[in-house]
Wavefront OBJ file of the C-alpha trace (Angstrom):
o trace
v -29.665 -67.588 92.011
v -32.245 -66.804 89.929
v -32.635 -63.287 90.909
v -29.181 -62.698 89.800
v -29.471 -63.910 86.800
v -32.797 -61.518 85.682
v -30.624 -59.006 87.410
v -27.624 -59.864 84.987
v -29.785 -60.032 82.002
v -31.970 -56.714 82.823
v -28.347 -54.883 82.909
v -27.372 -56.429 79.607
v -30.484 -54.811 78.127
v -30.671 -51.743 79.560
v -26.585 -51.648 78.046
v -28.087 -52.286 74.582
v -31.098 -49.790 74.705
v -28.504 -47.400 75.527
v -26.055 -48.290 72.697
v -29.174 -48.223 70.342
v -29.755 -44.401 71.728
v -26.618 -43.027 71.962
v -26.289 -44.702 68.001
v -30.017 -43.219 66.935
v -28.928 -39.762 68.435
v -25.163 -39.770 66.163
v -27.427 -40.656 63.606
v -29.732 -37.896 63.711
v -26.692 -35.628 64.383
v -25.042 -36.326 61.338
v -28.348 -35.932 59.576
v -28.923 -32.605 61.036
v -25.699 -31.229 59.922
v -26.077 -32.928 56.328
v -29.260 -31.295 55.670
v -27.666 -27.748 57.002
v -24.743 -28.086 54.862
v -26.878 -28.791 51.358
v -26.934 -25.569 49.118
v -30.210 -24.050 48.851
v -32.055 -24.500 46.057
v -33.896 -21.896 43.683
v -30.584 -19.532 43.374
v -30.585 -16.972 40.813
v -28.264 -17.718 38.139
v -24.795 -15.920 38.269
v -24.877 -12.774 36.442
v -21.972 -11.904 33.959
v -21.367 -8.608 31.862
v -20.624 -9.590 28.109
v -19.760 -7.794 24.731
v -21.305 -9.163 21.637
v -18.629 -9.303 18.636
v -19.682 -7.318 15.584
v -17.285 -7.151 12.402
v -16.126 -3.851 12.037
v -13.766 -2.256 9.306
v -10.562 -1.842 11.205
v -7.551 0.725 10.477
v -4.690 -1.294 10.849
v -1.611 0.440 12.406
v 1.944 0.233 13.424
v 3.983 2.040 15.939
v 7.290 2.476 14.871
v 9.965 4.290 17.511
v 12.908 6.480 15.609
v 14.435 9.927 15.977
v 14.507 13.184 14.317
v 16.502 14.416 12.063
v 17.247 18.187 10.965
v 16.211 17.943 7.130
v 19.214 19.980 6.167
v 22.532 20.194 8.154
v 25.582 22.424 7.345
v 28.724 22.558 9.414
v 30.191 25.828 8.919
v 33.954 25.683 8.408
v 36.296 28.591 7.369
v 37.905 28.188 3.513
v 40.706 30.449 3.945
v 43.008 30.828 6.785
v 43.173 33.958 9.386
v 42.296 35.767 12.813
v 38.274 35.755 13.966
v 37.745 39.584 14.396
v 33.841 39.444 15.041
v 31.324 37.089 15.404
v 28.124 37.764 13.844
v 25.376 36.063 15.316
v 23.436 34.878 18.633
v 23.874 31.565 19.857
v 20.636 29.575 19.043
v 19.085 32.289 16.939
v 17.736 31.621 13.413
v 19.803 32.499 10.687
v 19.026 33.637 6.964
v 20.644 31.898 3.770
v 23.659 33.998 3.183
v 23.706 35.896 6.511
v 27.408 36.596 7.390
v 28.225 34.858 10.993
v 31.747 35.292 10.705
v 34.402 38.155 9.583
v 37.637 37.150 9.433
v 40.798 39.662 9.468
v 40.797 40.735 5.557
v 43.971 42.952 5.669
v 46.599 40.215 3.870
v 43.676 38.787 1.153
v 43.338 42.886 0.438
v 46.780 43.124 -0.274
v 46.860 39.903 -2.664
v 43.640 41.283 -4.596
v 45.207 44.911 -5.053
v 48.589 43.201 -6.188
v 46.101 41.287 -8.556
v 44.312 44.349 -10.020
v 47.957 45.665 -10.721
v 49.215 42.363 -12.258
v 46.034 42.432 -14.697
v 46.448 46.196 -15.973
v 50.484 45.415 -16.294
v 49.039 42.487 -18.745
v 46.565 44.924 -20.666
v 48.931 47.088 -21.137
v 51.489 44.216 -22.740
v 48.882 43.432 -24.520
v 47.781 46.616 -26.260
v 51.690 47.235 -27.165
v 52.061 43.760 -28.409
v 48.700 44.069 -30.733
v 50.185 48.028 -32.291
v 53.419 46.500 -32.781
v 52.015 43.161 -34.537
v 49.634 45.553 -36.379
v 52.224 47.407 -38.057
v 54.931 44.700 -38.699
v 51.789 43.176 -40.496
v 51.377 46.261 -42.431
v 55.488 46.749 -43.012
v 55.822 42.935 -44.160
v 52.653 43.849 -47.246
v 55.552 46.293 -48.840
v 58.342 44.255 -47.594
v 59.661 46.951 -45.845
v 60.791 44.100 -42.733
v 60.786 40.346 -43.136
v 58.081 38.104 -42.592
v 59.652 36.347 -39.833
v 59.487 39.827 -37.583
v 55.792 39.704 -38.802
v 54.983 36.066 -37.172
v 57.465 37.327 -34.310
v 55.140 40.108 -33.588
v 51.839 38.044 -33.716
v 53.743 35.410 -31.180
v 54.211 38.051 -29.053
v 51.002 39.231 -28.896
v 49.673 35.845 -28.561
v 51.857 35.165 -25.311
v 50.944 38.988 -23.728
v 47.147 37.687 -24.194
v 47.658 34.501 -22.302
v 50.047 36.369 -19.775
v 46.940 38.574 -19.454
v 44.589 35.733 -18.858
v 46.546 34.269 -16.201
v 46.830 37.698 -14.310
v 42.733 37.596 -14.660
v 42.735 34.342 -13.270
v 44.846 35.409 -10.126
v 42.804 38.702 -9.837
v 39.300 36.317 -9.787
v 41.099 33.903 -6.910
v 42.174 36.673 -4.521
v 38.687 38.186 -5.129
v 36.919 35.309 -4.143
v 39.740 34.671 -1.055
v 39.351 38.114 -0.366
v 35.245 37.096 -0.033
v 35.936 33.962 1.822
v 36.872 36.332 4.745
v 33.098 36.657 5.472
v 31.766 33.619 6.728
v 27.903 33.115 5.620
v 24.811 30.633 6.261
v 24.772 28.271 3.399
v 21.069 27.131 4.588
v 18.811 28.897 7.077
v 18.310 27.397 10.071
v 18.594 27.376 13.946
v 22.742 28.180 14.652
v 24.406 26.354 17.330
v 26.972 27.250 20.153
v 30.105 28.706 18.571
v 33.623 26.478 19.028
v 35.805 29.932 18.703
v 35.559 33.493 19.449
v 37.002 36.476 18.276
v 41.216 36.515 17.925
v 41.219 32.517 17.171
v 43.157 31.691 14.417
v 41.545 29.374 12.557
v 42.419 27.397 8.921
v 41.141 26.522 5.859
v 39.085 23.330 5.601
v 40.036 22.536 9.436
v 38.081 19.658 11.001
v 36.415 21.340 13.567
v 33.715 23.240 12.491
v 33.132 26.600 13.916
v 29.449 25.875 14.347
v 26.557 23.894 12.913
v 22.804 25.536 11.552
v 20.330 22.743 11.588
v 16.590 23.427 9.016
v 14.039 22.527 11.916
v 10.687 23.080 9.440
v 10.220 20.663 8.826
v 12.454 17.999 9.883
v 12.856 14.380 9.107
v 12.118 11.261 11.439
v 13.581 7.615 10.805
v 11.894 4.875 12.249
v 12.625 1.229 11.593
v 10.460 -1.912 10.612
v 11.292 -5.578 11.191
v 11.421 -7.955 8.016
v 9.225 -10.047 10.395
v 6.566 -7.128 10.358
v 6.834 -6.711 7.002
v 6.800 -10.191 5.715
v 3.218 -10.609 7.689
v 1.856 -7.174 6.222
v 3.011 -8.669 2.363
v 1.341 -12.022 3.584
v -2.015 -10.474 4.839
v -2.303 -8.170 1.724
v -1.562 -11.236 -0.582
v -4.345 -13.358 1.483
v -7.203 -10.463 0.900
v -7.446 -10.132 5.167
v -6.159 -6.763 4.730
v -6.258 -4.437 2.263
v -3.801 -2.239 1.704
v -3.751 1.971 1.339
v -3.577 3.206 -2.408
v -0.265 5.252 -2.382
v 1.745 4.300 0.982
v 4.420 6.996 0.016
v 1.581 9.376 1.100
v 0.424 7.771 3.745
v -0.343 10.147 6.944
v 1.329 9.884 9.930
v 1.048 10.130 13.426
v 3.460 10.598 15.992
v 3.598 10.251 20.058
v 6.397 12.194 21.620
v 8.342 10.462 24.213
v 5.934 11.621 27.530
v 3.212 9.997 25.254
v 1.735 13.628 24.272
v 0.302 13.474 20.306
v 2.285 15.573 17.990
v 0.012 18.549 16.930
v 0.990 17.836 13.026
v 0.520 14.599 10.697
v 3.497 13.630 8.879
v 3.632 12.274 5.505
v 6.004 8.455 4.660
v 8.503 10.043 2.291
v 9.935 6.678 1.215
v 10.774 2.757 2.704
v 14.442 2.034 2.082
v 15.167 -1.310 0.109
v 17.959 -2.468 2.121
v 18.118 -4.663 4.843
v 20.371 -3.685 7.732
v 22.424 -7.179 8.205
v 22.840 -5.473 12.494
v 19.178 -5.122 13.073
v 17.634 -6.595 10.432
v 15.315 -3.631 9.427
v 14.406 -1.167 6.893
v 14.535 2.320 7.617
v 11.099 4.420 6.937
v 11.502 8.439 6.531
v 8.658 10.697 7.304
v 8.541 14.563 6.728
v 7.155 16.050 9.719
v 6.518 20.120 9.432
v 7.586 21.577 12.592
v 6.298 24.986 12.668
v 6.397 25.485 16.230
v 10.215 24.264 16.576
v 8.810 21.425 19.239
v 10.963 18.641 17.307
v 14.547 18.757 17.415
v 16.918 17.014 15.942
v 18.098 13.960 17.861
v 14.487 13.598 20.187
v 13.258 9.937 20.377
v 9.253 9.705 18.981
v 7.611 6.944 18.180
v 5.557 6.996 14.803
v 2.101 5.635 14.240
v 1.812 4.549 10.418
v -1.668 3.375 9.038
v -0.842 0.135 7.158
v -4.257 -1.006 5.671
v -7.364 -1.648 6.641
v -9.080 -5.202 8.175
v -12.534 -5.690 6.595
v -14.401 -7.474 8.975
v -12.534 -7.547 11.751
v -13.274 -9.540 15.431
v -12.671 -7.143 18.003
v -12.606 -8.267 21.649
v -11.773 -6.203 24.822
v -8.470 -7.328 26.222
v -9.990 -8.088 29.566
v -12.069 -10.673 28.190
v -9.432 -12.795 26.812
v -7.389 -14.826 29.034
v -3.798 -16.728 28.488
v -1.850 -19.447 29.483
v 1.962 -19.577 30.291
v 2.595 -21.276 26.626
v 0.832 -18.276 25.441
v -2.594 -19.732 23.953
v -5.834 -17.628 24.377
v -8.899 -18.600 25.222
v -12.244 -16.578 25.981
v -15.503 -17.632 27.520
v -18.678 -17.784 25.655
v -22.153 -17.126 26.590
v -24.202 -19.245 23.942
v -27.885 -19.242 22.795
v -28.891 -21.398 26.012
v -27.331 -19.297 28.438
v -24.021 -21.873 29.108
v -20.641 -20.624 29.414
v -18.484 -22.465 26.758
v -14.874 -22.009 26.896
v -13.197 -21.188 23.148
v -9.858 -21.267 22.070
v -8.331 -18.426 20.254
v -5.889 -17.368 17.615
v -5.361 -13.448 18.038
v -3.236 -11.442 15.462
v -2.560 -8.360 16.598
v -3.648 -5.965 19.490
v -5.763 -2.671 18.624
v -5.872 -0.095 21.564
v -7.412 -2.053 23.975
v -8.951 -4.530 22.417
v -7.388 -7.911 20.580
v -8.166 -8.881 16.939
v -9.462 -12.398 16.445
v -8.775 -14.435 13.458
v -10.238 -17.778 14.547
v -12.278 -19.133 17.407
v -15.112 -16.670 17.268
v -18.144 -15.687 15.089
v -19.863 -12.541 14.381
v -23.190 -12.101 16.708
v -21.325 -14.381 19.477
v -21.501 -12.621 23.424
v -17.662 -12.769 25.206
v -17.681 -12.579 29.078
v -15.502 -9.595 30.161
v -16.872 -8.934 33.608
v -17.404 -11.842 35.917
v -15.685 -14.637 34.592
v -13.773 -15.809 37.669
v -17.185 -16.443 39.175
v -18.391 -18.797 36.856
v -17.270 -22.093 34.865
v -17.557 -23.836 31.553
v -21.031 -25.487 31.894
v -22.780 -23.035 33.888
v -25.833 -21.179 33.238
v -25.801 -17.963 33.816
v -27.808 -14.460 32.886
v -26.029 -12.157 30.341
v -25.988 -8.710 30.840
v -24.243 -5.795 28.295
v -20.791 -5.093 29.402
v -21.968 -1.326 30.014
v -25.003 -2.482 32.375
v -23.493 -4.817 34.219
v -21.121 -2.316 36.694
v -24.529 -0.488 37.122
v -26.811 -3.436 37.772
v -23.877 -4.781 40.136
v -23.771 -1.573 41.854
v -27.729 -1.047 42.693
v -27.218 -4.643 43.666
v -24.762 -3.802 45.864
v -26.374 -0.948 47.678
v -29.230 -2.979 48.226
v -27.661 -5.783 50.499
v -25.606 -2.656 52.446
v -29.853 -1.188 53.424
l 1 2 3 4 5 6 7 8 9 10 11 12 13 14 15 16 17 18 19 20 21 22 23 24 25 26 27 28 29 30 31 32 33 34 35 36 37 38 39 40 41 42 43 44 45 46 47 48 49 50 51 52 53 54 55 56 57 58 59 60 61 62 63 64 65 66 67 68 69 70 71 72 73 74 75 76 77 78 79 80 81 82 83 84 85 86 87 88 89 90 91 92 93 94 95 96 97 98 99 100 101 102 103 104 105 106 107 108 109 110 111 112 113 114 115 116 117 118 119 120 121 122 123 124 125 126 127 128 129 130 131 132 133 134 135 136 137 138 139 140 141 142 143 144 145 146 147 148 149 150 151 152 153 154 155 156 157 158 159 160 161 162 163 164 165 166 167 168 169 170 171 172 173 174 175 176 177 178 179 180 181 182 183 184 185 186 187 188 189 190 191 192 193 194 195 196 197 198 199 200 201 202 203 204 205 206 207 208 209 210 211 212 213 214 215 216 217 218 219 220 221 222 223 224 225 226 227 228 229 230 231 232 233 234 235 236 237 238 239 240 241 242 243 244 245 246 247 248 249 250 251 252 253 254 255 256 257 258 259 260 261 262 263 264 265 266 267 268 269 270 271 272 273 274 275 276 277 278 279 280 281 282 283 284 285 286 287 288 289 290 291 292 293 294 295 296 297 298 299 300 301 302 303 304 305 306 307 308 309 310 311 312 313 314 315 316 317 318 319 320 321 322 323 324 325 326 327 328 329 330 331 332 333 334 335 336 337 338 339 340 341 342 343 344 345 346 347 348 349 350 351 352 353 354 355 356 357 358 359 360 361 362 363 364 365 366 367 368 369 370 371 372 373 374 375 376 377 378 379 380 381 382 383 384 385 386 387 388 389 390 391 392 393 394 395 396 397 398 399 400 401 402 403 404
């Protein structure tokens, strides 16, 4: 009986010690795995490439899109009526200021202009008989060898053979210049377009289709538009002093961009801002004169203008990449400060410059922006700042050395 029960109680114990084990051992486990799990300590603070803002006087710009425009256009359209017997000119060629492009059948408007020659020397002739007769019914009527009214009679006459003589003139002058109407010439010189008739059309005076169009392409014209919005900011920075505006706009120079993106080889000049507000778009219209030497523009291309507004004395500049925004739109940038913590700034940007963003508040001059490495660190940490340009090679070397 009382072996049992030391046999009991020896079991119950030995039950325990094991509990106590098997408890000391989870223990230790969970200790073990703790202590594995802890970061090391002594790591090398993240590096991060950064750009220190400078102020820096800033050409402010614009870019405007518009389209060409031939500086002078002239439709050519016939002024007197009759058959095309030749055409004068090639297609596309340039054309000279009163080169003919167009003879029309002359044989009728020949005819009138003869018949007008005749009509005139038929008058001269009424006229020099009138002006003997007058001259010696004056002369009779002195001695009162005929009456004075055949004396007035006489000077009536001539008066009325004078005016018939004029009017004969008059015709002789309008069949000479129908008579020149048959040749068709260039008003302006210019590149000639396709042709809408060819030789036996009949065409009409003053028709509405015109027979063909020259276009001056040196230079030429382009139109761009600017928002009110744009301009009402431009009129508010100039008025605030954070920009200061060009001396004489109207001869502002002017860049232009073709439509692959190419630079136009020649600088245009703003010839003048209109000062009327289209109620459709709600823009004003800017013209530039662009010399085209090379014929490259023509009329009707899209471009897109680059117009130097003012200039931004002082101005923020920060790389793009180092800016970051949120879906409302707010930017923000982080900032390496004097101790070597990241601090997080809010931003107010105004306007973007290549590829960088102007800053108007948020930042100071002499300040360091992250731009490489910011998604590996935090506001609050410490990290070591490295020039933007060094970083990517100091990353690199690092780099190489973990691949040995």
């Amino acid at each position: 009986m009382m072996s049992s029960r030391f046999n009991r109680t020896g079991l119950a114990c030995a039950l325990a010690i094991g509990l106590l084990g098997a408890v000391a051992g989870c223990s230790g486990s969970s200790s073990s795995s703790s202590s594995s799990s802890a970061p090391p300590q002594g790591l090398p603070a993240a590096q991060v490439g950064v750009v220190t803002v400078q102020p820096e006087n800033q050409p402010v710009t614009t870019e405007l899109s518009g389209r060409t425009r031939s500086r002078l256009s002239a439709e050519i359209r016939p002024q007197v009526g009759g058959i095309v017997q030749q055409r004068l000119f090639e297609e596309g060629a340039l054309v000279k200021a009163g080169q003919v492009l167009y003879q029309l059948d002359p044989a009728s408007y020949k005819a009138a202009y003869a018949s007008a020659q005749a009509s005139v020397a038929k008058s001269e002739a009424t006229v020099n008989a009138a002006k003997v007769t007058a001259r010696r019914n004056a002369e009779l009527a002195k001695i009162e060898a005929v009456s004075q009214q055949t004396s007035e009679d006489s000077q009536a006459t001539l008066q009325q053979a004078e005016a018939e003589l004029g009017v004969a003139r008059a015709a002789l002058d309008t069949a000479r210049i129908n008579l020149g109407f048959t040749r068709i010439t260039a008003p302006i010189a210019g590149r000639i377009e396709a042709s809408t008739v060819t030789p036996g059309a009949l065409v009409t005076a003053s028709q509405t289709t015109a027979l063909t169009t020259v276009q001056q392409l040196d230079p030429v014209y382009v139109d761009v538009t600017q928002s009110t919005t744009e301009l009402l900011r431009l009129q508010r920075e100039l008025a605030a002093g954070t920009l200061k505006g060009s001396s004489d706009r109207s001869e502002a120079s002017v860049k232009l961009l073709l439509e692959d993106g190419t630079a136009y080889a020649h600088a245009g000049r703003l010839q003048f801002s209109s000062v009327t507000v289209s109620e459709g778009t709600g823009a004003v219209t800017l013209r530039i004169l662009v010399p085209n030497p090379e014929r490259t523009l023509l009329p009707g291309m899209y471009v897109r203008a680059v117009l130097e507004e003012g200039v931004a004395e002082g101005a923020l500049l920060v790389p793009q990449q180092g800016v970051t925004r949120t879906a409302s739109g707010d930017a923000s940038a982080l900032v390496v400060t004097a101790d070597n913590k990241v601090e997080k700034r809010s931003l107010k940007v105004s306007r973007a410059v290549g590829n960088r963003w102007q800053v108007t508040e948020g930042l100071k001059a002499g300040e360091r922006v992250i731009v490489e490495g910011s998604l590996k660190v935090k506001a609050g940490d410490t990290v070591k700042a490295v020039a933007a340009s060094d970083a990517t090679t100091v990353a690199g070397a690092e780099t190489a050395a973990t691949a040995r």
